[in-house]
C-alpha positions in Angstrom: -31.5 -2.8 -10.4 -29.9 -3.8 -6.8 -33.0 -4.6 -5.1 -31.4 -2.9 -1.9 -32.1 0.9 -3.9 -36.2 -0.3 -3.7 -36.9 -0.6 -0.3 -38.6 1.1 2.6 -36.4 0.9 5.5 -39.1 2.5 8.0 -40.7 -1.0 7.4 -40.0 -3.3 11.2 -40.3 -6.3 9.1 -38.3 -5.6 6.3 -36.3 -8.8 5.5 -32.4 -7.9 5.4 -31.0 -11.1 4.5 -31.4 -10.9 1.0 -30.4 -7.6 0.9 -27.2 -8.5 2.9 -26.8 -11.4 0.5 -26.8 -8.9 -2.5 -24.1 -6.7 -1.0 -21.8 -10.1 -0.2 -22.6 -11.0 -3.5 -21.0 -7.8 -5.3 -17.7 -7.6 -2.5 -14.5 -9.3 -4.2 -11.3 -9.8 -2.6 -8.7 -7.1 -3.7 -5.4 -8.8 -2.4 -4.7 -10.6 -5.8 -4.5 -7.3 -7.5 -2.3 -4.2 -6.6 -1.3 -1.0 -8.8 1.5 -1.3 -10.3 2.3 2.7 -9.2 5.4 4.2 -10.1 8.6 2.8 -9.2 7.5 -0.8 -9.9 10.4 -2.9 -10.4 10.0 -6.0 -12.7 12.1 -9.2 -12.9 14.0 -8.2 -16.4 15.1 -5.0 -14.5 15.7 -6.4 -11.3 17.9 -9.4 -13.0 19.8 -6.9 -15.1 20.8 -5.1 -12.2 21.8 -8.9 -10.3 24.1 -9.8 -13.4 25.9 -6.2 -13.3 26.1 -6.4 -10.0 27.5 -10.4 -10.5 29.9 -9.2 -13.3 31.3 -6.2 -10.3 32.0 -8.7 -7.9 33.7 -11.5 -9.9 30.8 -14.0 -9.8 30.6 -12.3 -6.4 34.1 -13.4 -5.0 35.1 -10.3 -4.2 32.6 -8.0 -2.8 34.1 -4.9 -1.3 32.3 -0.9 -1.5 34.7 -0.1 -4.7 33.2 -3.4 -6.6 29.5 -2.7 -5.3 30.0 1.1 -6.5 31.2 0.5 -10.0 28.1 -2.0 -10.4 25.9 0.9 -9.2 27.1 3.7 -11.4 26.6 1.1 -14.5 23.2 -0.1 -13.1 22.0 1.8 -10.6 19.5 -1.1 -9.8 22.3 -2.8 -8.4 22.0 -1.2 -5.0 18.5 -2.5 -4.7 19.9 -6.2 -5.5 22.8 -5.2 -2.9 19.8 -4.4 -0.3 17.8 -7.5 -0.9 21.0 -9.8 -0.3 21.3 -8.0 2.8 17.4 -8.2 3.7 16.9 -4.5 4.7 14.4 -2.1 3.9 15.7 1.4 3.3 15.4 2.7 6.9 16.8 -0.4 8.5 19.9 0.5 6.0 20.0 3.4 6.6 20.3 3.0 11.0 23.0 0.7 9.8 24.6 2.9 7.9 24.5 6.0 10.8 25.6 3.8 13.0 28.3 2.0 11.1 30.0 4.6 9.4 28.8 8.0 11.7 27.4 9.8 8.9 23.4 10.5 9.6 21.2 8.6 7.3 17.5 9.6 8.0 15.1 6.9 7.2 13.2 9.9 4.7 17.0 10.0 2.7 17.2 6.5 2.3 13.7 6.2 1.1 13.8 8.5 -1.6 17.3 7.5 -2.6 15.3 4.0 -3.0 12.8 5.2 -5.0 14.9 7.8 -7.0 16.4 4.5 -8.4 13.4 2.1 -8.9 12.1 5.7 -10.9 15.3 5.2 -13.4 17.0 1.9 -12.7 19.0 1.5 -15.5 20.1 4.9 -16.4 23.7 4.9 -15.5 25.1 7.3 -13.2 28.1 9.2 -12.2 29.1 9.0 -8.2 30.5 12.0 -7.2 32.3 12.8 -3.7 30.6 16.3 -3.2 27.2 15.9 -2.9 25.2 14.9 0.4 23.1 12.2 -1.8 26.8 10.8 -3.3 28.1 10.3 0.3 25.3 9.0 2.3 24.8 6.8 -0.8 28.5 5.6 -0.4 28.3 5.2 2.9 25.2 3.1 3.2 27.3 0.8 0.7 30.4 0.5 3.1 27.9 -0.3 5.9 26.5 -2.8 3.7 29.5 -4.5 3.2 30.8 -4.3 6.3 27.7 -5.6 7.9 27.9 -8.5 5.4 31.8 -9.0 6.0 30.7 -9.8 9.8 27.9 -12.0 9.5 26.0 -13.1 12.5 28.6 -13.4 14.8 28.0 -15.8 17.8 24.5 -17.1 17.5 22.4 -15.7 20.9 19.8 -18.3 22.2 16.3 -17.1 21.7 17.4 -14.8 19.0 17.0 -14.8 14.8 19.7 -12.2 13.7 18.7 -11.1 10.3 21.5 -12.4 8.6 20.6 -15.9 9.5 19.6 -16.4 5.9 21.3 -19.6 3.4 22.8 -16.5 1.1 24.3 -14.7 4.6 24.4 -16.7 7.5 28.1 -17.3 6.7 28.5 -13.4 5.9 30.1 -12.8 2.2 31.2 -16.5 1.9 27.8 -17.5 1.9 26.9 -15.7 -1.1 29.1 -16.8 -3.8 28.2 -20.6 -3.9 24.4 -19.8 -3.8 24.5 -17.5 -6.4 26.9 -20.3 -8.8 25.0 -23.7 -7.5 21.5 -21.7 -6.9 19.0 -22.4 -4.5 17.0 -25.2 -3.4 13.4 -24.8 -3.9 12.5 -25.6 -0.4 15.0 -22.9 0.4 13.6 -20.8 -1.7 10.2 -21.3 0.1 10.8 -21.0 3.0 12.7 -17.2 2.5 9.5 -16.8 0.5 7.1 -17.9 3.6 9.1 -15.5 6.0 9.1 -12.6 3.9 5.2 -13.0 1.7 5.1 -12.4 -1.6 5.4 -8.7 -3.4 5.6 -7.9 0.5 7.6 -4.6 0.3 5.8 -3.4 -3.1 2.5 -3.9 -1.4 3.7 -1.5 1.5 4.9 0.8 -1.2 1.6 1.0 -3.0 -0.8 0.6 0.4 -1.8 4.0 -0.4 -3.2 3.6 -4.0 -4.4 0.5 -2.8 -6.5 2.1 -0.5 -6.9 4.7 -3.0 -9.3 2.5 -5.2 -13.0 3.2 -3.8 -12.3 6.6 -4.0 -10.8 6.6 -7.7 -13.6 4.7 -9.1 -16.2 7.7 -7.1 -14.7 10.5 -8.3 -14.8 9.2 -11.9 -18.6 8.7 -11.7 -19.2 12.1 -10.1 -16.9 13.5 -13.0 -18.6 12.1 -15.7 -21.7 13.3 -14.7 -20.4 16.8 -14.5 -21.0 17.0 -10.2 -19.6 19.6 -8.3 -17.9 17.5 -5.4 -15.9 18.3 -2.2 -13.1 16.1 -1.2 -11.9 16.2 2.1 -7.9 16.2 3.4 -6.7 13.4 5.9 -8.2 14.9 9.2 -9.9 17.6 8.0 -11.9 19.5 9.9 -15.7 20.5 8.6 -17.7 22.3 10.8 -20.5 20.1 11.9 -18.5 17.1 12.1 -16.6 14.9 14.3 -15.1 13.7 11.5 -15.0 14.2 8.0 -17.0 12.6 5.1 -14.6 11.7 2.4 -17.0 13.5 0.1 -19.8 15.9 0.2 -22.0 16.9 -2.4 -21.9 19.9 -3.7 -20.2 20.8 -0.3 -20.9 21.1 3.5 -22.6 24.3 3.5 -25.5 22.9 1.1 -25.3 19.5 1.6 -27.1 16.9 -0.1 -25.1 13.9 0.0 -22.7 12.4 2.0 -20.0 9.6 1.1 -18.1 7.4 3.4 -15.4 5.1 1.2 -13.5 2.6 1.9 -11.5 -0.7 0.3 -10.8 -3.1 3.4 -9.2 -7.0 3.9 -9.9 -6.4 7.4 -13.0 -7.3 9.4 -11.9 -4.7 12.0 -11.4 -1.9 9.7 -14.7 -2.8 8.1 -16.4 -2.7 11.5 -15.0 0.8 12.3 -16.1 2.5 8.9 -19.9 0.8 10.0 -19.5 2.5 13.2 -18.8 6.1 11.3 -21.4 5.8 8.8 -23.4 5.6 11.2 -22.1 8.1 13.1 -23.2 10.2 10.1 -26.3 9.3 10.2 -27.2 9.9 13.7 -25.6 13.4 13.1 -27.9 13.9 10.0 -31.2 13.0 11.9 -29.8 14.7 15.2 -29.5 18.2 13.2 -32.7 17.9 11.1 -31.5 17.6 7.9 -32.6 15.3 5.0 -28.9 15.0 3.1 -28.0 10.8 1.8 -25.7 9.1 3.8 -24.3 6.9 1.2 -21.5 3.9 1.2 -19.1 2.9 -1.1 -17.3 -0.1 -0.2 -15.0 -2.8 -1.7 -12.8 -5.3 0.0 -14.0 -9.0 1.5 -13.4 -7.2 4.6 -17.2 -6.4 4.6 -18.5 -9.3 3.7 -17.4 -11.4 6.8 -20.2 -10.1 9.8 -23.6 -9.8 8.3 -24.8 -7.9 11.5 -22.5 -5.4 10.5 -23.9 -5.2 6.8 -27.6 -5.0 8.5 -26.5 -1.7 10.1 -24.9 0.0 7.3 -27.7 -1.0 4.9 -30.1 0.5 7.6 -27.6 3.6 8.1 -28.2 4.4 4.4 -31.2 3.4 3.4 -29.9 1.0 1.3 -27.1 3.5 -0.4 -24.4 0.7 -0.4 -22.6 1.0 -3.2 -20.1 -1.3 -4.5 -17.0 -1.4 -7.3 -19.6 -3.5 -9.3 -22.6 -1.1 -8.8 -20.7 2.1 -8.7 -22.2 3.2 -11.7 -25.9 3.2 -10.1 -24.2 6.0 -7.8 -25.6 8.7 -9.3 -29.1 8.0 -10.3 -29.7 6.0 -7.4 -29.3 9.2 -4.8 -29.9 12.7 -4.5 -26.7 13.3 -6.1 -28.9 13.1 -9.2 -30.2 16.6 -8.6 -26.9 17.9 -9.6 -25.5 15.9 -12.5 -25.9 18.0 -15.6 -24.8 15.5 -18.1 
């Protein structure tokens, strides 16, 4: 048993270190990992889509909207190849594409049209001329190749234009000896150093990312069959500044209250501290005698032990970790309502 769970914080001696040191002990890093969520595209998928999109073009000779299209309808992949030989994200496409070709691309169209193909990449589709999807999806092509037909221009001083990449800098003549010759493995790094790893999936999953402390709570609370309030973004409870992420059984009986949160950040970490204890001072403040628990993950946390001192003092010690989420229960008064 976490020796933090045993201790009586009314004690003014009570050595935290160790306790601190237990905490730091149970934090990992969560950057190596990342869900996979839906929509993940893998490297067979993505290359299938790069060699349709290769065959199209004519070993990528000729690159013009009607080539780019005909790979897309086979592959629809293809257009997510297209976009990362043009470097975009979906809403910097999509400006492009408004102001290229005139038809209004919202940033919230070109996402989904993103992810509508990442969800079925290789189904093949037909391209249609009616609907609004077809068109903007057409259009965001031309703009594409346009864009890419243009290059960078005149370079300006003190200025990287986005193009300025050794598959673009010389617009659609750049990108047919790179793909037949391939790439240096310096070049290679250094596209690599500017744009970080599994960059774009990362902001694509940030939410289930963040989604993990909160995921492994509700599973515990579940399995012991306790009735649990989750709270919206922003709610508003009465009797709050700011909402708990959960309260036990709810906030007109409450008997416990948990703050979660997975953080890389030392800053982040620092402001979830600050509103745990917030939480506390409102719980002594209004008389009450309701937990105020923590359940934290990240190596955000582990970086100021100062910090640490004042959660563990916040809580009594009800830090809870990935590692010793399974002490939740039986470790709080959350224990008076489990009834398996």
């Amino acid at each position: 048993m976490p020796l933090r769970f045993d201790v009586d914080y009314n004690d003014p001696l009570l050595p935290f270190d160790p306790l601190i040191d237990e905490v730091f002990g149970e934090l990992q890093s969560s950057f190596l990992e990342m869900p996979r969520g839906e929509g993940f595209t893998d490297y067979a998928t993505f290359e299938t889509g790069y060699q349709a999109l290769k065959r199209a073009t004519n070993d990528f000779e000729d690159i013009s909207v009607a080539n780019i299209e005909a790979a897309v309808v086979v592959a629809p992949i293809s257009l997510i190849v297209f976009r990362a030989i043009l470097g975009f994200t979906p809403p910097e496409w999509a400006y492009i594409t408004t102001e290229r070709t005139g038809l209004k691309v919202d940033q919230g169209a070109a996402r989904t049209m993103d992810r509508n193909i990442r969800l079925r990449p290789l189904v093949p589709r037909a391209l249609g001329t009616t609907t609004l999807a077809d068109q903007r999806l057409r259009a965001m092509i031309q703009a594409g190749v346009e864009t890419l037909t243009a290059g960078i221009g005149l370079e300006a001083p003190g200025l990287v234009h986005r193009l300025d990449k050794v598959d673009t800098k010389q617009g659609i003549q750049s990108v047919q000896p790179i793909a037949d010759l391939g790439v240096p493995y310096a070049v290679l790094l250094y596209e690599r150093f500017l744009g970080r790893p599994f960059a774009s999936h990362r902001d694509a999953v940030s939410e289930l990312v963040g989604l993990v402390v909160e995921s492994a709570i509700k599973d515990v609370l579940t399995a012991a069959r306790v009735s649990f309030r989750e709270t919206g973004r922003a709610e508003r409870i009465n009797g709050f500044d700011q909402a708990p992420d959960f309260i036990i059984p709810d906030e007109f009986n409450p008997v416990a209250l948990i703050e979660a949160k997975l953080t890389e950040d030392d800053g982040t970490a620092r402001d979830k501290v600050a509103r745990v204890q917030r939480l506390r001072t409102l719980r002594d403040e209004s008389g009450k005698n309701y937990d105020v628990i923590a359940c934290i993950a990240g190596r955000g946390f582990k970086v100021r032990r100062e910090d640490m001192r004042r959660m563990l003092q916040a809580t009594n010690g009800k830090v809870f970790t990935l590692e010793t989420m399974p002490l939740l229960v039986e470790n709080t008064r959350i224990r008076e309502y489990r009834t398996r």
